[in-house]
N, C-alpha and C positions, 0 to 999 in steps of 0.2 A: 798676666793679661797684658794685651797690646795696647796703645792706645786708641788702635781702628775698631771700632765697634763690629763691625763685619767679619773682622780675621778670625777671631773665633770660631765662630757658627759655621764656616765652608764645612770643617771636615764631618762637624756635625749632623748635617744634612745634606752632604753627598748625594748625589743622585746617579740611578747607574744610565746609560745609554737606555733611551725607550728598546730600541729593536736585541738587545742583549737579553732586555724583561721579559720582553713578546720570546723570545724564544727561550728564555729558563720556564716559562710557563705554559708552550707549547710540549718541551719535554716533560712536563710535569704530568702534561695531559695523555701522552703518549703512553707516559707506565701506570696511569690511572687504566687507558683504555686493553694495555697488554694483559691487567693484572684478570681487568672484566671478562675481555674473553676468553682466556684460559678458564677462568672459572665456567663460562658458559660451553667449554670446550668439555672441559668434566663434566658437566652435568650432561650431557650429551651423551656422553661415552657409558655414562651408566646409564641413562633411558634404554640406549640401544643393548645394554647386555641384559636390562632387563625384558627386552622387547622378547629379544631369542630364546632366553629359557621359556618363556610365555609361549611363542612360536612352537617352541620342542614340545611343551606340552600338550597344547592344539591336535599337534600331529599322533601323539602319543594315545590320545581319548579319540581321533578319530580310527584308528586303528583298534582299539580296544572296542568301540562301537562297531565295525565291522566284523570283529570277530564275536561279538553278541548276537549280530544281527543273522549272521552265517549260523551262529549253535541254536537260536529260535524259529529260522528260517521251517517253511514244513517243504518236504520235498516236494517237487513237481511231478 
């Protein structure tokens, strides 16, 4: 130990540049918000695959209903 009461403590309690903080913590925020919406990116991608087989189906019972409707039809 020194005899300055002070010389100790500096390294101990370093401080970094505020605007160095501000911006380790802006990046921080950046791969916080890249990770979100990728994540909201997938969930997206599978709404919409689930949407389409849904669609295909739609199509699939409307057709299958027209071809009922045709074999009960009475002729004219």
């Amino acid at each position: 130990m020194s005899d300055e009461p002070t010389a100790d403590i500096a390294p101990k309690y370093e401080t970094k540049p505020t605007l160095d903080t501000i911006l380790d913590r802006l990046a921080e925020m950046r791969d916080e918000m890249r990770a979100g919406f990728r994540t909201v990116h997938e969930r997206l991608e599978q709404l919409e695959i689930r949407m389409d087989r849904t669609q295909a189906m739609v199509y699939d019972m409307r057709a299958d209903f027209k071809e009922f409707r045709q074999h009960f039809k009475e002729p004219a």
